[in-house]
PDB file of the backbone (N, CA, C, O) and the ligand in Angstrom, with CONECT records:
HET     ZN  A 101       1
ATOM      1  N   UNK A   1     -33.471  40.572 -15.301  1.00  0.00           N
ATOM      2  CA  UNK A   1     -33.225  39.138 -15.479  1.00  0.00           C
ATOM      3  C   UNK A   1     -32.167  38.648 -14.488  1.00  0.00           C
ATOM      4  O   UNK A   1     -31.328  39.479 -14.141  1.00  0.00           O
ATOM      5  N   UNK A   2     -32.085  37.264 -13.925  1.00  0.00           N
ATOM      6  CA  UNK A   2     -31.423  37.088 -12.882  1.00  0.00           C
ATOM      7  C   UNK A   2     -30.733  36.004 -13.539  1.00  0.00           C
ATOM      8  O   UNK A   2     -31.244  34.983 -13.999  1.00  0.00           O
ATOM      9  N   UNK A   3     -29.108  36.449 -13.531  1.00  0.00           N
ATOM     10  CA  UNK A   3     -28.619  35.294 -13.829  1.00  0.00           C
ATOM     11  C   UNK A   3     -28.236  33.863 -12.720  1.00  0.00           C
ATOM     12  O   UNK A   3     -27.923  34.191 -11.576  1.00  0.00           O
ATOM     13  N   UNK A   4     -28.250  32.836 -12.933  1.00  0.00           N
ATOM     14  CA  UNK A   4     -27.747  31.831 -12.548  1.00  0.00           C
ATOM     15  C   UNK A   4     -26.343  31.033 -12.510  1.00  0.00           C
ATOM     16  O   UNK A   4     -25.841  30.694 -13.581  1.00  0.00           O
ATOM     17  N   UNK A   5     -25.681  30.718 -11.242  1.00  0.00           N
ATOM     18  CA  UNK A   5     -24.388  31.039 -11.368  1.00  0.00           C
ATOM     19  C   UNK A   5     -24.357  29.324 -11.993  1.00  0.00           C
ATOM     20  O   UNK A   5     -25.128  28.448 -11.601  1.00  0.00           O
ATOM     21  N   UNK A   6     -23.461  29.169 -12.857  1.00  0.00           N
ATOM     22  CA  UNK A   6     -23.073  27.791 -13.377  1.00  0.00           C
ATOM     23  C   UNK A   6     -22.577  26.588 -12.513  1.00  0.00           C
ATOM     24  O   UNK A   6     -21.356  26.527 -12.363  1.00  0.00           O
ATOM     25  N   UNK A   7     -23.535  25.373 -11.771  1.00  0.00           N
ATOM     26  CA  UNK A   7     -22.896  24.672 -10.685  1.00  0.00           C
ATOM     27  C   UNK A   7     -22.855  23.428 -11.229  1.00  0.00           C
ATOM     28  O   UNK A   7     -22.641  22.484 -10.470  1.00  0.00           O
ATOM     29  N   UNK A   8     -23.144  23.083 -13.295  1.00  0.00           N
ATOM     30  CA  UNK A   8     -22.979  22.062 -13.216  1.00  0.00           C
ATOM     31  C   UNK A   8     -21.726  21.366 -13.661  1.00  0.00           C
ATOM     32  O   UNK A   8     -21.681  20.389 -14.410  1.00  0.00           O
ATOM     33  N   UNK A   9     -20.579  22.076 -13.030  1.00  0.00           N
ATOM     34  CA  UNK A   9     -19.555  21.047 -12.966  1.00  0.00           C
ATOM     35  C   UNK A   9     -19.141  20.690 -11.447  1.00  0.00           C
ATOM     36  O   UNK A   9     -18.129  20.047 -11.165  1.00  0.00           O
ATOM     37  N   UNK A  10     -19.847  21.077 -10.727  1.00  0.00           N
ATOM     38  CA  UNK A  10     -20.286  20.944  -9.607  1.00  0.00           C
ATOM     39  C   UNK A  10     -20.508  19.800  -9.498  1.00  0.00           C
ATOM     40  O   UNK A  10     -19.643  18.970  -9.216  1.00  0.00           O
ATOM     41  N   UNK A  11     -22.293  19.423  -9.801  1.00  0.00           N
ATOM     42  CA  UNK A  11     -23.144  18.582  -9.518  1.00  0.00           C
ATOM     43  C   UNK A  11     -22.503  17.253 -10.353  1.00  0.00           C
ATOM     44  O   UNK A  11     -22.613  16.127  -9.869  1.00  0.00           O
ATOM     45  N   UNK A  12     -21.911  17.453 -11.482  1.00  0.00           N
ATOM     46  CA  UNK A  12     -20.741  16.183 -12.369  1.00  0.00           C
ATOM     47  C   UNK A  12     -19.804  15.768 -11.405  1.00  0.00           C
ATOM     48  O   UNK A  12     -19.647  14.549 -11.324  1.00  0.00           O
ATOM     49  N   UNK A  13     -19.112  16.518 -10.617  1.00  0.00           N
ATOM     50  CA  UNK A  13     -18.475  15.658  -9.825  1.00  0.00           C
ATOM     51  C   UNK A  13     -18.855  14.506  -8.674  1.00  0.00           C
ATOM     52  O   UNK A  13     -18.540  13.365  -8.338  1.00  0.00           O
ATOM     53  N   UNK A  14     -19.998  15.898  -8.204  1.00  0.00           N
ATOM     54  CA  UNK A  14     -20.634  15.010  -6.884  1.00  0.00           C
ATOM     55  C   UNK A  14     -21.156  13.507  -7.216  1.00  0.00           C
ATOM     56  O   UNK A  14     -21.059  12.627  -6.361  1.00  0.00           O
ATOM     57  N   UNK A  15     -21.677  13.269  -8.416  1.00  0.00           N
ATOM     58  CA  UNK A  15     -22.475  12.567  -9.168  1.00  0.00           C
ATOM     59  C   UNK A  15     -21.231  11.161  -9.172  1.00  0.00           C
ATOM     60  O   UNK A  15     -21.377  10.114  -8.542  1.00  0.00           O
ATOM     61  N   UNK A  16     -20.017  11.521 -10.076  1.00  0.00           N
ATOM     62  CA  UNK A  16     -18.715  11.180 -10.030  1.00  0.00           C
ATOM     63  C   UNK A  16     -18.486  10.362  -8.763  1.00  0.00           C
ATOM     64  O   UNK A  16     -18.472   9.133  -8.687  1.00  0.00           O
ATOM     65  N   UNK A  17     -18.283  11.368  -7.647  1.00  0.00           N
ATOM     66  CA  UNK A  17     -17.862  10.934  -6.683  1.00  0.00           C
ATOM     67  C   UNK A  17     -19.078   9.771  -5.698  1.00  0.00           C
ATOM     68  O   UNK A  17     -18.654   8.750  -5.156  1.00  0.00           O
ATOM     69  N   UNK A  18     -20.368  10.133  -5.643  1.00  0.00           N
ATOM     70  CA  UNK A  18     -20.977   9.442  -5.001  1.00  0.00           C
ATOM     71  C   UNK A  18     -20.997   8.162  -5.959  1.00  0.00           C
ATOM     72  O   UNK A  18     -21.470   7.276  -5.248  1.00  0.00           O
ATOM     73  N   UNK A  19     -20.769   7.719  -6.992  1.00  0.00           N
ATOM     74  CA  UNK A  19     -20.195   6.312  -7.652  1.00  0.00           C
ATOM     75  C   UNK A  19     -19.441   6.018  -7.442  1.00  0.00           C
ATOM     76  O   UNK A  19     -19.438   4.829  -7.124  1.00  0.00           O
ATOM     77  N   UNK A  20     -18.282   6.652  -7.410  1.00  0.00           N
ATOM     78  CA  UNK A  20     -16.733   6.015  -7.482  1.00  0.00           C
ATOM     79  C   UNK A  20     -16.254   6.016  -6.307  1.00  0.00           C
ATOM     80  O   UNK A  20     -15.374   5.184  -6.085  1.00  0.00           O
ATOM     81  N   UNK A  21     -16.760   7.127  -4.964  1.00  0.00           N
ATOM     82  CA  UNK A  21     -16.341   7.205  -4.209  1.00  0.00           C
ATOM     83  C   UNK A  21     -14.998   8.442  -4.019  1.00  0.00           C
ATOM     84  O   UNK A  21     -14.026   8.400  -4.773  1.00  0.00           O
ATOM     85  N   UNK A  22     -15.142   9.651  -2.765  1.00  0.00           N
ATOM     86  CA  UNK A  22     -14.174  10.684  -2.909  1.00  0.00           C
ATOM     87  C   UNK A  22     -12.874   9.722  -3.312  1.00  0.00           C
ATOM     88  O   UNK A  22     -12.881   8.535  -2.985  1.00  0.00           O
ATOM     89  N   UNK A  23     -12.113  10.122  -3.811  1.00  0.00           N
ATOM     90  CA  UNK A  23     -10.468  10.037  -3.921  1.00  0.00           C
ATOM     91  C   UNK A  23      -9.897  11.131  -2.847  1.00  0.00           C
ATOM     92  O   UNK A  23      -9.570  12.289  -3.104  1.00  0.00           O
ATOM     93  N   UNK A  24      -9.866  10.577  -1.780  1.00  0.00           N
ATOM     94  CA  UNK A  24      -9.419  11.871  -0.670  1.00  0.00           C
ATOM     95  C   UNK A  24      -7.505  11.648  -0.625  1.00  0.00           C
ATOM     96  O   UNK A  24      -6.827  10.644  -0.844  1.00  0.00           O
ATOM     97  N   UNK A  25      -7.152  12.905  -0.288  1.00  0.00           N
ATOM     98  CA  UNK A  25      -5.475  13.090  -0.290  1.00  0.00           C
ATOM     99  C   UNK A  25      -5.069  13.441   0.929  1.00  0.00           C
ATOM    100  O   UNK A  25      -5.691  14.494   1.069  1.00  0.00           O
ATOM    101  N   UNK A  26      -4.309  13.254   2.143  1.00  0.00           N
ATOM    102  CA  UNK A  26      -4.174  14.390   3.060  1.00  0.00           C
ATOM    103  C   UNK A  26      -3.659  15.243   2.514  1.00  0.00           C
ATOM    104  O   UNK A  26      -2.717  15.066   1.740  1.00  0.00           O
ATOM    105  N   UNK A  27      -4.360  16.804   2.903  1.00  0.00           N
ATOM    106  CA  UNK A  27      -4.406  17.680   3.121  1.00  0.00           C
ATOM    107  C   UNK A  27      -3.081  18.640   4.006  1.00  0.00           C
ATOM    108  O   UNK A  27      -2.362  19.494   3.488  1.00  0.00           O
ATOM    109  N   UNK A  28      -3.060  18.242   5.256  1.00  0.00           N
ATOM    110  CA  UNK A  28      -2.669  18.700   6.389  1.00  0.00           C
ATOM    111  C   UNK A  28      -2.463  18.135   7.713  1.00  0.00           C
ATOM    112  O   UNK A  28      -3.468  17.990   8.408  1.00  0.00           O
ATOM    113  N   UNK A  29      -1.566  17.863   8.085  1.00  0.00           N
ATOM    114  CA  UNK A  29      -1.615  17.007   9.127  1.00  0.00           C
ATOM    115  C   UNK A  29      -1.666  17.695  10.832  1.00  0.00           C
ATOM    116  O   UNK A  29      -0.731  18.282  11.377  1.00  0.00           O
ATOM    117  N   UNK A  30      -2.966  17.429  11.402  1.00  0.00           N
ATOM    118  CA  UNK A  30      -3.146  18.284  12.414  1.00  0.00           C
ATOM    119  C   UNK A  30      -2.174  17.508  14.324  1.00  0.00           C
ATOM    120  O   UNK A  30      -1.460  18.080  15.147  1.00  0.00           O
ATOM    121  N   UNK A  31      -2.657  16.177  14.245  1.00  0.00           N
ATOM    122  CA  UNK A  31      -1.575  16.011  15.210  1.00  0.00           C
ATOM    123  C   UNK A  31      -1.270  14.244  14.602  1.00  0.00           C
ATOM    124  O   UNK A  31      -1.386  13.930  13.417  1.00  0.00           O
ATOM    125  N   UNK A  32      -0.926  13.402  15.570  1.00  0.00           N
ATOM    126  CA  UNK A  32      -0.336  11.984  15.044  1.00  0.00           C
ATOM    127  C   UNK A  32      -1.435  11.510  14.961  1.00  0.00           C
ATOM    128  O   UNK A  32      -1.171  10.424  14.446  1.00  0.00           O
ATOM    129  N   UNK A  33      -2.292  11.528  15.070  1.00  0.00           N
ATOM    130  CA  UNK A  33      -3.778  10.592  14.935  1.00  0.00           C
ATOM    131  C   UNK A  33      -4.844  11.467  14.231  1.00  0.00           C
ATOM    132  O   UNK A  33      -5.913  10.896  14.014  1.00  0.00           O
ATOM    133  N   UNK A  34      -4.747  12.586  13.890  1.00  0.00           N
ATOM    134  CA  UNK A  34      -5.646  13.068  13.469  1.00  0.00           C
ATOM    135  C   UNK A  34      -4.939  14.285  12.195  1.00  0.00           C
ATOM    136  O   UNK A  34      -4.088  15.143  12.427  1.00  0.00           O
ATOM    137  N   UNK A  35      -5.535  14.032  11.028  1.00  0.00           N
ATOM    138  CA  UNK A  35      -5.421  14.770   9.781  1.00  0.00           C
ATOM    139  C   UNK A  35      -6.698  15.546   8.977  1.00  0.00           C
ATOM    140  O   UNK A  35      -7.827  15.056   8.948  1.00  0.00           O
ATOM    141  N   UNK A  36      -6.338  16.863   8.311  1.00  0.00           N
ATOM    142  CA  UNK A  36      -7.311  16.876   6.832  1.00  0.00           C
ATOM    143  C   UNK A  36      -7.056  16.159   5.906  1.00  0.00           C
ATOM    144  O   UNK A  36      -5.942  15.637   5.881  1.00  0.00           O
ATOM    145  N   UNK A  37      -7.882  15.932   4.981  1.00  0.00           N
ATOM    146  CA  UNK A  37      -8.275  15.341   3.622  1.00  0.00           C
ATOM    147  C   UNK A  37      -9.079  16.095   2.624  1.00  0.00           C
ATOM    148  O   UNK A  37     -10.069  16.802   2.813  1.00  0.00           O
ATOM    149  N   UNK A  38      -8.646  15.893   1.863  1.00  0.00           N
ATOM    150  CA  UNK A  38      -9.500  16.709   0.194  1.00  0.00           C
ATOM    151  C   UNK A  38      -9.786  15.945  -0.597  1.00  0.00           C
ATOM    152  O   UNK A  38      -8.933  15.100  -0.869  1.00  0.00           O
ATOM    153  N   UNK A  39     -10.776  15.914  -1.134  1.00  0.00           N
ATOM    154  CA  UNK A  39     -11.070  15.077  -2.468  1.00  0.00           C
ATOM    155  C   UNK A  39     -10.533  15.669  -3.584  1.00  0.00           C
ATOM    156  O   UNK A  39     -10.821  16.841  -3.827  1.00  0.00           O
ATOM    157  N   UNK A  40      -9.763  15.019  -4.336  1.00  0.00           N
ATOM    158  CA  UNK A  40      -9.209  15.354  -5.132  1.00  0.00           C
ATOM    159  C   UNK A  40      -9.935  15.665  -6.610  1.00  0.00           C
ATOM    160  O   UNK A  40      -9.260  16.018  -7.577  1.00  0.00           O
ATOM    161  N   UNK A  41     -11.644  15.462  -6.685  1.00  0.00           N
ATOM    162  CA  UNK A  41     -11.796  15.220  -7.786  1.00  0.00           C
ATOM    163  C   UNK A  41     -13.460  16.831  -7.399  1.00  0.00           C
ATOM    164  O   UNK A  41     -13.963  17.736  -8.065  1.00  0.00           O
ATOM    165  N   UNK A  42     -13.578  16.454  -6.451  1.00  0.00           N
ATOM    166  CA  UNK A  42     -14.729  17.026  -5.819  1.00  0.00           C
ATOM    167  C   UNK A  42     -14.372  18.502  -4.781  1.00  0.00           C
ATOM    168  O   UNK A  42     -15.089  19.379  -4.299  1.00  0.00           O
ATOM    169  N   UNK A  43     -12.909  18.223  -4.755  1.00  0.00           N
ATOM    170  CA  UNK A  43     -12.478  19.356  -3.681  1.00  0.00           C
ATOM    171  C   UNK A  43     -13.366  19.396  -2.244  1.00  0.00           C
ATOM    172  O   UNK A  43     -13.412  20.475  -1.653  1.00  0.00           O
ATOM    173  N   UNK A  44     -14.111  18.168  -1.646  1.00  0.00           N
ATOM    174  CA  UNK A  44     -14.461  17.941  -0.425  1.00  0.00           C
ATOM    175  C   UNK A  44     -13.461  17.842   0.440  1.00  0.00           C
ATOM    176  O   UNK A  44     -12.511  17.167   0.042  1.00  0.00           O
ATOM    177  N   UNK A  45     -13.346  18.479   1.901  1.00  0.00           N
ATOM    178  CA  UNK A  45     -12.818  18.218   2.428  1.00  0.00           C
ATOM    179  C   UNK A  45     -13.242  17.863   3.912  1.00  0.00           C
ATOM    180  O   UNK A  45     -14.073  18.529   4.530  1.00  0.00           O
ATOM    181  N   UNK A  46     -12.542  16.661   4.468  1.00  0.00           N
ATOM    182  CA  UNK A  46     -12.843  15.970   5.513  1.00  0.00           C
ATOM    183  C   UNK A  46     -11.917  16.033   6.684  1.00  0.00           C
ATOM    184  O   UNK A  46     -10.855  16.641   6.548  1.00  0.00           O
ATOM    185  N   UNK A  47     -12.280  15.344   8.065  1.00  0.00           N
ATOM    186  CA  UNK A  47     -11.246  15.617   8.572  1.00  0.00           C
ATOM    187  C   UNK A  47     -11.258  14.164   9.765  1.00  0.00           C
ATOM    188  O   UNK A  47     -12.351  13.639   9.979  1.00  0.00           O
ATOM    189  N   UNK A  48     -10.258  13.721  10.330  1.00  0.00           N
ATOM    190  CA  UNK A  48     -10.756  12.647  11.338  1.00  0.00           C
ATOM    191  C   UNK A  48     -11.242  13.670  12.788  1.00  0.00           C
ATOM    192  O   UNK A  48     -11.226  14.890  12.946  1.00  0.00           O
ATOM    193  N   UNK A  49     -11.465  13.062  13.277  1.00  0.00           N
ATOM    194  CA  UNK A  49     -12.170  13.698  14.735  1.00  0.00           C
ATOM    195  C   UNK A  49     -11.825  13.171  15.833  1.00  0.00           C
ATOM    196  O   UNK A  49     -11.491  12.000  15.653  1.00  0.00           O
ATOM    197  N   UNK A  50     -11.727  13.605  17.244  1.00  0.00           N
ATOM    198  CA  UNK A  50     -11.005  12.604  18.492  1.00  0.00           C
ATOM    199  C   UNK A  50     -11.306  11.292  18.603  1.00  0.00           C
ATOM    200  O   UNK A  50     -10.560  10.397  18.999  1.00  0.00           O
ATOM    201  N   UNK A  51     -12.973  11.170  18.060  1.00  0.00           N
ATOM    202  CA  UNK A  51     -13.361  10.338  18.125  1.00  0.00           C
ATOM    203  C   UNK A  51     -12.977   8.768  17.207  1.00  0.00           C
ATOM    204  O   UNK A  51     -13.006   7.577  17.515  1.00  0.00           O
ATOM    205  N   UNK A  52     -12.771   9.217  16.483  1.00  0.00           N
ATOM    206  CA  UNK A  52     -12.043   8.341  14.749  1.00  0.00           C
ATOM    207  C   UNK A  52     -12.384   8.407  13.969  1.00  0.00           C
ATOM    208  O   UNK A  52     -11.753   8.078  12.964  1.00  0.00           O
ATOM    209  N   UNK A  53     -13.560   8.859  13.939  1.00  0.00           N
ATOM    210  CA  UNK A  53     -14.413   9.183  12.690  1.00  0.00           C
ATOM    211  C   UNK A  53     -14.423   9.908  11.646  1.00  0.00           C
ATOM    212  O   UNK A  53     -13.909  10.888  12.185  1.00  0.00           O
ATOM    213  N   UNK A  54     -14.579  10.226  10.625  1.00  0.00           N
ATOM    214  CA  UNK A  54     -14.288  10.819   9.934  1.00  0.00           C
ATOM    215  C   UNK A  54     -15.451  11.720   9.528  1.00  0.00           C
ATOM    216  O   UNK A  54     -16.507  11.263   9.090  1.00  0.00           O
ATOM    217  N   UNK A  55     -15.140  13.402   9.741  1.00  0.00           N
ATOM    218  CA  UNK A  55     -16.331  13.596   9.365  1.00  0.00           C
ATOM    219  C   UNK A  55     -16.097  14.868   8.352  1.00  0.00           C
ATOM    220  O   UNK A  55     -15.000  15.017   7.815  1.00  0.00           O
ATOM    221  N   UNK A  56     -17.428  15.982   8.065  1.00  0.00           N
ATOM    222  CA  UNK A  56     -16.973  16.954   6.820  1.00  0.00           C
ATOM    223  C   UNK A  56     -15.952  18.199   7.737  1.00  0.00           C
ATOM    224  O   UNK A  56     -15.993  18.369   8.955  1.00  0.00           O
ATOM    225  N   UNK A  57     -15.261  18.796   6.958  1.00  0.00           N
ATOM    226  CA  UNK A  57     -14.477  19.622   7.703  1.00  0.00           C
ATOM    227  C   UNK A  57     -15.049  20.864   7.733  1.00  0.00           C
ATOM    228  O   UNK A  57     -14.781  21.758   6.931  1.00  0.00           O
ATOM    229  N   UNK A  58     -16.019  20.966   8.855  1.00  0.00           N
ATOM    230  CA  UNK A  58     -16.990  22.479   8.897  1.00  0.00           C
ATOM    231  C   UNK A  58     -15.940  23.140   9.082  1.00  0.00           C
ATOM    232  O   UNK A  58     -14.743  22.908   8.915  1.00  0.00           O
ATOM    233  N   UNK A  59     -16.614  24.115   9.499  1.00  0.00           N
ATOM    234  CA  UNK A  59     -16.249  25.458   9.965  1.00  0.00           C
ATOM    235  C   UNK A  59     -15.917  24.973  11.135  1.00  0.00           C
ATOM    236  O   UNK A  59     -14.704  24.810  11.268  1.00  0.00           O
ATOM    237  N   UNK A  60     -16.701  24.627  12.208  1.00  0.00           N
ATOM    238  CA  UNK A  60     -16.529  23.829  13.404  1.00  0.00           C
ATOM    239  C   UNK A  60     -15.214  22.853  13.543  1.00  0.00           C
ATOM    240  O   UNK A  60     -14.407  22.895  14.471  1.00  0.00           O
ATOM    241  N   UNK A  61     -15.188  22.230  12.753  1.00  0.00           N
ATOM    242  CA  UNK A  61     -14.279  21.176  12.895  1.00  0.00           C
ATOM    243  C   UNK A  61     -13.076  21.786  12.526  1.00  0.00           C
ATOM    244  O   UNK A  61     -12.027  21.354  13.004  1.00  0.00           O
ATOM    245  N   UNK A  62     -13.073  22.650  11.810  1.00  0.00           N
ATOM    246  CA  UNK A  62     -11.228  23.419  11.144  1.00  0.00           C
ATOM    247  C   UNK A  62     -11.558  24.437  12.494  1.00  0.00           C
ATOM    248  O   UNK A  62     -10.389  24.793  12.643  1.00  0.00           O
ATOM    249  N   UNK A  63     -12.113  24.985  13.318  1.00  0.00           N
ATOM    250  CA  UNK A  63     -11.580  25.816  14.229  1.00  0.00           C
ATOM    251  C   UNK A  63     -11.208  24.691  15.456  1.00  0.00           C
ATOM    252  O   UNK A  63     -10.491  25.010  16.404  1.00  0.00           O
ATOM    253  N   UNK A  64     -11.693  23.573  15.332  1.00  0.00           N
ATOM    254  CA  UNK A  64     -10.959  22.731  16.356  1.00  0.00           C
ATOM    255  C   UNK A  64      -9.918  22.088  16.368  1.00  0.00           C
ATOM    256  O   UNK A  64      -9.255  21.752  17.349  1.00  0.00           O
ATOM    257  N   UNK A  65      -9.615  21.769  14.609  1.00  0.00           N
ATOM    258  CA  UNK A  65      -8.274  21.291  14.025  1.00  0.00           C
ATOM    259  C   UNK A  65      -7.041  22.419  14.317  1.00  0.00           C
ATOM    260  O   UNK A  65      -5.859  22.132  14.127  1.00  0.00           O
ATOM    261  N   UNK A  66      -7.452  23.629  14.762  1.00  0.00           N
ATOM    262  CA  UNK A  66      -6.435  24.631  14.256  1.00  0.00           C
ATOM    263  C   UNK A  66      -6.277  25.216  15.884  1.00  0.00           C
ATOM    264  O   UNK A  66      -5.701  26.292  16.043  1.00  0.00           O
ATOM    265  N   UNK A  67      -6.754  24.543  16.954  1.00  0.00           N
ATOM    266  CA  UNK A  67      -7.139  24.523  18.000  1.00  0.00           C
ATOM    267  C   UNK A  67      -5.926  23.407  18.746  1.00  0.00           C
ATOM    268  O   UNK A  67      -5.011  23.570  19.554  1.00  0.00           O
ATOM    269  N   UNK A  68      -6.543  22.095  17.908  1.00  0.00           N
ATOM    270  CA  UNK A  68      -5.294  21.105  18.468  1.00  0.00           C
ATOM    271  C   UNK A  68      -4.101  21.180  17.577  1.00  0.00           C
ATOM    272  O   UNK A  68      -3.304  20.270  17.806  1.00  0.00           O
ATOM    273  N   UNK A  69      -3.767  21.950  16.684  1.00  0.00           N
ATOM    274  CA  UNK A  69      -2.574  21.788  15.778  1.00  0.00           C
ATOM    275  C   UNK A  69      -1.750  22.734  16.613  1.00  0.00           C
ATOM    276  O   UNK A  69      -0.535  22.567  16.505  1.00  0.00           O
ATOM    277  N   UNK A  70      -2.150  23.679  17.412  1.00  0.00           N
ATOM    278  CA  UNK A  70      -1.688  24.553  18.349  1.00  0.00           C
ATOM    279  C   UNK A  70      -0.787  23.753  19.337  1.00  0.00           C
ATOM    280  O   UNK A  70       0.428  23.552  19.345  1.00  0.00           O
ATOM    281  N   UNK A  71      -1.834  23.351  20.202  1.00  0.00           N
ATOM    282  CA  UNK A  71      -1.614  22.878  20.990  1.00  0.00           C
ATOM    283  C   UNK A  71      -0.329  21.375  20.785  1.00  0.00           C
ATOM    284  O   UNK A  71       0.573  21.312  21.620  1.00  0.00           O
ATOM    285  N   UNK A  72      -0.380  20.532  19.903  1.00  0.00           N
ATOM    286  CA  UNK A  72       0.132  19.539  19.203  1.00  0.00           C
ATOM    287  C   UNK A  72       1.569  20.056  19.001  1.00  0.00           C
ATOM    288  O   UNK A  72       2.553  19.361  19.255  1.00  0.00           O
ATOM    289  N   UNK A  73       1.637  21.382  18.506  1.00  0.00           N
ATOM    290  CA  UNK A  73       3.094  21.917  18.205  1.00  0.00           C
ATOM    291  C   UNK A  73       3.726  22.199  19.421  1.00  0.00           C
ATOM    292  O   UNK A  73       4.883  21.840  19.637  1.00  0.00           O
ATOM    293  N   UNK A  74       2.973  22.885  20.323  1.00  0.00           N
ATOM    294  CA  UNK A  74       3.655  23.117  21.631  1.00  0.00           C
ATOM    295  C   UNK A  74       4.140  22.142  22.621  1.00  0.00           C
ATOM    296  O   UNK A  74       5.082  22.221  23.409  1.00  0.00           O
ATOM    297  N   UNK A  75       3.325  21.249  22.414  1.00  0.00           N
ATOM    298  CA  UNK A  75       3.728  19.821  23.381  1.00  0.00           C
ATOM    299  C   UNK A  75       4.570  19.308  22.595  1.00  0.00           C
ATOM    300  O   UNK A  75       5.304  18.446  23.079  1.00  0.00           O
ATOM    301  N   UNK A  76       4.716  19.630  21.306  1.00  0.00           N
ATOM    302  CA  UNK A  76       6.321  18.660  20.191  1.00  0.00           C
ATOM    303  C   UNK A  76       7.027  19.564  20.709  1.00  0.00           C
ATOM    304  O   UNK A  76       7.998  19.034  21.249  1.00  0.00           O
ATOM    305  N   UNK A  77       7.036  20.882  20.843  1.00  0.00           N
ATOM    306  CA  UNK A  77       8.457  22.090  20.928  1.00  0.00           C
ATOM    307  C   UNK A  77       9.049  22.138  22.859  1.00  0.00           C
ATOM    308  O   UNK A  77      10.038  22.659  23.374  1.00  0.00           O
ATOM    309  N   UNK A  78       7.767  21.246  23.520  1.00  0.00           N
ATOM    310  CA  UNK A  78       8.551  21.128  24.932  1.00  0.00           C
ATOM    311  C   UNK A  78       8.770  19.973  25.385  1.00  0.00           C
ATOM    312  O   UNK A  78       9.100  19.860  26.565  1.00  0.00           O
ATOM    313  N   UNK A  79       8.591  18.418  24.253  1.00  0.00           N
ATOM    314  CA  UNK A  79       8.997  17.556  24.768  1.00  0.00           C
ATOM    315  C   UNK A  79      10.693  17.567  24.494  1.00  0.00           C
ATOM    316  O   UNK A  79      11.176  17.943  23.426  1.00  0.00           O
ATOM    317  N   UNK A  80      11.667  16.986  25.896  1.00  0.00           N
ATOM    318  CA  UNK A  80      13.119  17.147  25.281  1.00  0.00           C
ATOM    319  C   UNK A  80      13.470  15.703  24.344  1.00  0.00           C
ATOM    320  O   UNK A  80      13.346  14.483  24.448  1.00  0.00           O
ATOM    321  N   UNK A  81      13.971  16.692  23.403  1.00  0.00           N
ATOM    322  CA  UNK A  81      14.823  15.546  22.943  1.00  0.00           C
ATOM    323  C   UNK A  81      16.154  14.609  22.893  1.00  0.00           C
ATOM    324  O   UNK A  81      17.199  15.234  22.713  1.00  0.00           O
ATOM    325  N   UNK A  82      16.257  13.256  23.021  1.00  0.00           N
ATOM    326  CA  UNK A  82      16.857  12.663  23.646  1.00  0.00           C
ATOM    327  C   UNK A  82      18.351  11.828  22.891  1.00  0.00           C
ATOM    328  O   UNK A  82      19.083  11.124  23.588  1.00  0.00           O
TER     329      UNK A  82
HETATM  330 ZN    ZN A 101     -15.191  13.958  -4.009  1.00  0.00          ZN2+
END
C-alpha cells in the first residue's frame, strides 16, 4: 500500500493566498535595490530581479542573489568612508 504524503495544508494556504493575496515579508536583503521575500502565510518565496520585477525565488534566482550579495558586500567593504 502506498502511502500519500499529507499536502492539504498546503493546498489551504495556496487557496488562502491566491484570494487574499501572498502577505510577503523581506526575507533578506541582497543589495540596495534588490531583496528576498517570504510569504508569510504560504512560505513562498520571491525575489526582485535586475530587472524590477519580481519573480519566484528558484534555484536560479538564489544562486544569482548569492552571486550579487557577494559582490554588493565587497564594493560596500572598498568604498572609503568619509
Ligand atoms: Zn502565500
Amino acid at each position: 500500500m502506498k502511502s500519500t504524503s499529507p499536502n492539504q495544508n498546503f493546498s489551504l494556504t495556496s487557496i488562502f493566498c491566491s484570494t487574499f493575496g501572498h502577505r510577503y515579508e523581506k526575507s533578506k536583503k541582497i543589495t540596495n535595490h534588490i531583496s528576498e521575500y517570504k510569504c508569510k502565510t504560504c512560505g513562498q518565496e520571491v525575489t526582485n530581479v535586475v530587472s524590477g520585477r519580481i519573480e519566484i525565488l528558484t534555484f536560479k534566482n538564489r544562486k544569482i542573489n548569492a552571486c550579487l550579495s557577494e559582490f554588493f558586500q565587497k564594493k560596500l567593504q572598498q568604498t572609503p568612508t568619509h
